[in-house]
VEXGU-500243 format. One record per residue (C-alpha): residue number from 1; residue in three letters; chain; x, z, y. Coordinates in Angstrom, 2 decimals. Each point is the difference from the previous one (the first is absolute). Example, Ala and Ser with C-alpha at 12.3 -4.5 7.8 and 13.67 -1.06 7.14 Angstrom:
2
node nr: 1, rest: ALA, kette: A, px: 12.30, pz: 7.80, py: -4.50
node nr: 2, rest: SER, kette: A, px: 1.37, pz: -0.66, py: 3.44
This chain:
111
node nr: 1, rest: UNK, kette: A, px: 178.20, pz: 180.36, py: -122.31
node nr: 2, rest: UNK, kette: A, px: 1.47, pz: -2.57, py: -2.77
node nr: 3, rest: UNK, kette: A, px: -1.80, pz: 1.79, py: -2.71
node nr: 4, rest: UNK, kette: A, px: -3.66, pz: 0.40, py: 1.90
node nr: 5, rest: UNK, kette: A, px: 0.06, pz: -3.46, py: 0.56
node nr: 6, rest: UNK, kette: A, px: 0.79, pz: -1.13, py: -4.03
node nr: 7, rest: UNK, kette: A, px: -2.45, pz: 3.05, py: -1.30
node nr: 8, rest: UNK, kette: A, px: -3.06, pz: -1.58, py: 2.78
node nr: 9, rest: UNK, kette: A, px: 0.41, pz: -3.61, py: -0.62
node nr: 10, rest: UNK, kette: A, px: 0.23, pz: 0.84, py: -3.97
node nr: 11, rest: UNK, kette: A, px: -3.04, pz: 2.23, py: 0.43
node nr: 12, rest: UNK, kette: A, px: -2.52, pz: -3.06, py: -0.11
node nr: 13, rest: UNK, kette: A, px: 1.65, pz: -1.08, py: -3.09
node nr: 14, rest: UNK, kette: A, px: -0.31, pz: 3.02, py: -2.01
node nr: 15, rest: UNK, kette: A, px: -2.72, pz: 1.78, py: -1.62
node nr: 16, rest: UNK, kette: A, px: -1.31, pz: 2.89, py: 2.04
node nr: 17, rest: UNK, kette: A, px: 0.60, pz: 3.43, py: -1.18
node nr: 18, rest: UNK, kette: A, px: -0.02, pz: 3.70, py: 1.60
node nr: 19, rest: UNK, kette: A, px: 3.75, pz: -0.08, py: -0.87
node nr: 20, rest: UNK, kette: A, px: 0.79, pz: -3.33, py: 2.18
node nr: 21, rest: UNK, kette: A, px: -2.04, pz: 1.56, py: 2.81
node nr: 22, rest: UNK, kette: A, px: 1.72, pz: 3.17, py: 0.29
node nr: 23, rest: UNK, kette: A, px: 3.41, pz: -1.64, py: -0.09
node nr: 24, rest: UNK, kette: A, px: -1.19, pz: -2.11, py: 2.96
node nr: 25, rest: UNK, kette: A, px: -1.55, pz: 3.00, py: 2.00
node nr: 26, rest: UNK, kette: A, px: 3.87, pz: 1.90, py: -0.85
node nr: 27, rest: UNK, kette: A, px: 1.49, pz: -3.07, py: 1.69
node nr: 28, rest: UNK, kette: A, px: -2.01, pz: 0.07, py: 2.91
node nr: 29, rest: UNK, kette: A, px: 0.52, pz: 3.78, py: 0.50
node nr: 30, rest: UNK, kette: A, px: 2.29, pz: 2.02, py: -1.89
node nr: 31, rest: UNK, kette: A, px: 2.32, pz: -2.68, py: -0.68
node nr: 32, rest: UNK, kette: A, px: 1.27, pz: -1.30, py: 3.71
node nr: 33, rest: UNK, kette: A, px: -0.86, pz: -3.46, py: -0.88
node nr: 34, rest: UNK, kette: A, px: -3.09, pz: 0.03, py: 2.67
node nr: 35, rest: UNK, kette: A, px: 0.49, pz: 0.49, py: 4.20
node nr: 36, rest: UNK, kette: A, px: -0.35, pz: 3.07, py: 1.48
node nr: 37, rest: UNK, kette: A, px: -1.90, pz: -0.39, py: 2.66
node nr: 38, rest: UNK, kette: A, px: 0.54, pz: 3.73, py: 1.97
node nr: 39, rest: UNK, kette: A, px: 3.61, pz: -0.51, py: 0.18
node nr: 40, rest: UNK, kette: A, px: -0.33, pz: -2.89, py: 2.30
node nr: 41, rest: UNK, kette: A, px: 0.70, pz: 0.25, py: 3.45
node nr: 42, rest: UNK, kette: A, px: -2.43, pz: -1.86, py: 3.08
node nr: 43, rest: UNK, kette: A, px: 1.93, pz: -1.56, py: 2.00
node nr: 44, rest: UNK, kette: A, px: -0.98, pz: 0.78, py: 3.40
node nr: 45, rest: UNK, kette: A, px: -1.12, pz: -3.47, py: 2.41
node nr: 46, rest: UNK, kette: A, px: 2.77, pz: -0.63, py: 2.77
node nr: 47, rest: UNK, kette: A, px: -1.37, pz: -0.19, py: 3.37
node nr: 48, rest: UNK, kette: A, px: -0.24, pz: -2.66, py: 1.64
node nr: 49, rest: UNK, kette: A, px: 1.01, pz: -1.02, py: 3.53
node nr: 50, rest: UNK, kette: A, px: -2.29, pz: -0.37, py: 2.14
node nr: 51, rest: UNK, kette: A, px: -0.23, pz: -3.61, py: 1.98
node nr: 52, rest: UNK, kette: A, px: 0.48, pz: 0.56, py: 3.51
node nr: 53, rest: UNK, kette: A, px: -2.38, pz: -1.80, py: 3.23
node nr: 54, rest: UNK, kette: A, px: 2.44, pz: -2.13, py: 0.47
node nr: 55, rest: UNK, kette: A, px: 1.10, pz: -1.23, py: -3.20
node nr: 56, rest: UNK, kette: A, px: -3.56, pz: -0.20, py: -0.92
node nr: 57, rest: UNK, kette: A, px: -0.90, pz: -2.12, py: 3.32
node nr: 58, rest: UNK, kette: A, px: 3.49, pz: -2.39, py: -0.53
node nr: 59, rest: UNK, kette: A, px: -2.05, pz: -0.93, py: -3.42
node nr: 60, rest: UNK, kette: A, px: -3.78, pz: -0.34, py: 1.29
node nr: 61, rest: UNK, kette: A, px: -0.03, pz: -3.17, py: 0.96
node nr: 62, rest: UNK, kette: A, px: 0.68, pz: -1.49, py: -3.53
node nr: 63, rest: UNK, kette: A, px: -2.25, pz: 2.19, py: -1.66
node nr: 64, rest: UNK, kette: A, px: -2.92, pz: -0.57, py: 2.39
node nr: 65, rest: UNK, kette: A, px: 0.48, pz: -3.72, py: -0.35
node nr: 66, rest: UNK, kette: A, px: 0.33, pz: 0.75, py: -3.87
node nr: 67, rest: UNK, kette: A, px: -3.40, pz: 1.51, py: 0.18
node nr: 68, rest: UNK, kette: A, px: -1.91, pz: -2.79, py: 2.77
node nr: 69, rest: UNK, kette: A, px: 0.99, pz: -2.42, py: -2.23
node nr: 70, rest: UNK, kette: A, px: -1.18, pz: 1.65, py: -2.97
node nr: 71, rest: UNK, kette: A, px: 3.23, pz: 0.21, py: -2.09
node nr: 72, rest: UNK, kette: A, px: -0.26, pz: 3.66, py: 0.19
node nr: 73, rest: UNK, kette: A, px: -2.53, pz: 2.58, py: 0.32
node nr: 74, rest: UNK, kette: A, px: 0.78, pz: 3.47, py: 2.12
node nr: 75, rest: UNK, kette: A, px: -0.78, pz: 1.89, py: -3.30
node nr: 76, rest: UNK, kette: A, px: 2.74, pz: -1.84, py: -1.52
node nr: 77, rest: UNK, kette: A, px: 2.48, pz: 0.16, py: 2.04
node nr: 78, rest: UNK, kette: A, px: -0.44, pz: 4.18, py: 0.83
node nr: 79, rest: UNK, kette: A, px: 0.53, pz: 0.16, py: -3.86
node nr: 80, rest: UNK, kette: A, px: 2.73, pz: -2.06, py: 0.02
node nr: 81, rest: UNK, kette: A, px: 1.39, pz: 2.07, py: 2.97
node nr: 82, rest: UNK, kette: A, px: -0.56, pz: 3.28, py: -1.19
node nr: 83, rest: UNK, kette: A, px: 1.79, pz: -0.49, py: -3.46
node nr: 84, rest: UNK, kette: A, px: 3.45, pz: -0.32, py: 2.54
node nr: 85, rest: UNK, kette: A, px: -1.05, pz: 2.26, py: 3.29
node nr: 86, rest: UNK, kette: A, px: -2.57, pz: 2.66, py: 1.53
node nr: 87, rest: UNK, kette: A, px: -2.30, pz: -2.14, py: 2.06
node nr: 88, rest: UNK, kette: A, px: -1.78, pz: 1.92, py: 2.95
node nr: 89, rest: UNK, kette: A, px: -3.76, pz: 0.33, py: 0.38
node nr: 90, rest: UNK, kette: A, px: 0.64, pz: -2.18, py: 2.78
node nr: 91, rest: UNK, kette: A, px: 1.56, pz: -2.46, py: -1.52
node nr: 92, rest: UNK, kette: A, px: -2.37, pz: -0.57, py: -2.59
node nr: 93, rest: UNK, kette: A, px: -2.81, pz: -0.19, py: 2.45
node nr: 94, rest: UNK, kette: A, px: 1.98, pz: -2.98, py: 1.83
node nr: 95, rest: UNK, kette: A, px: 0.34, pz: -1.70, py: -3.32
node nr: 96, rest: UNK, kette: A, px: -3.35, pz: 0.70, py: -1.26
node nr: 97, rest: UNK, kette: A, px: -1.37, pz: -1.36, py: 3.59
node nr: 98, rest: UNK, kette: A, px: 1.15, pz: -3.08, py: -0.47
node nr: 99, rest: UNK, kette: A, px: -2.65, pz: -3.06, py: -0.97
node nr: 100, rest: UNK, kette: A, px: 0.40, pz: -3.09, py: -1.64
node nr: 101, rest: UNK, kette: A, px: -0.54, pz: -2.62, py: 1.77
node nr: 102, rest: UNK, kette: A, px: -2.92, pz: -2.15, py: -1.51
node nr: 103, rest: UNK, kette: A, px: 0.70, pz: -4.27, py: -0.22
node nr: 104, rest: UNK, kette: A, px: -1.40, pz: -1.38, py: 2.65
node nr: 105, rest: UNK, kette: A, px: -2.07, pz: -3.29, py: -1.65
node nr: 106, rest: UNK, kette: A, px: -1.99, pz: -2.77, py: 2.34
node nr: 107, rest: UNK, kette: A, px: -3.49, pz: -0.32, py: -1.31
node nr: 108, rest: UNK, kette: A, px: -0.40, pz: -2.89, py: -2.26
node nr: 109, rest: UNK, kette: A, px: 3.89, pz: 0.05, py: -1.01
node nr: 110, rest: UNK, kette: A, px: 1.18, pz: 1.05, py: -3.36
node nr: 111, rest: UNK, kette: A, px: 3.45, pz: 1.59, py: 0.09
């Protein structure tokens, strides 16, 4: 990998000939200098758990105050969610049901 990285940053220096480019396209291929790209194993996603009802309703209330108050949004928070658990259907829907609560301003006062 040493020598790829010498021959590529010397390349811009140099004057460009067919020679220079075959040596490069060698390195890339032939040579084992480049990655190989079919020998490399996906690793396959672990599952996650999935939140139960009643961890899920332990942690409501401070999410739907999050979201009243505007801190959060319901989109938001199912993404931050779903990056550490399986959230039901349902559970989305009770999260996306949720409404933020608008201010509440007399008329004539500035807030």
């Amino acid at each position: 990998m040493a020598k790829k990285t010498v021959v590529k940053r010397a390349y811009k220096y140099w004057p460009k000939t067919e020679q220079l480019d075959q040596a490069i396209h060698y390195l890339n291929t032939d040579g084992g200098q480049g990655i190989s790209m079919g020998e490399a194993k996906r690793a396959e996603p672990e599952s996650l758990p999935h939140l139960s009802d009643d961890e899920f309703n332990a942690g409501f209330p401070k999410l739907q105050a999050a979201i009243e108050a505007g801190r959060k949004t319901a989109e938001g928070i199912i993404l931050t969610m779903s990056s550490k658990y399986v959230l039901s259907e349902a559970q989305k829907k009770q999260l996306r049901d949720v409404k933020k609560t608008e201010d509440e301003t007399v008329e004539g006062e500035t807030v």
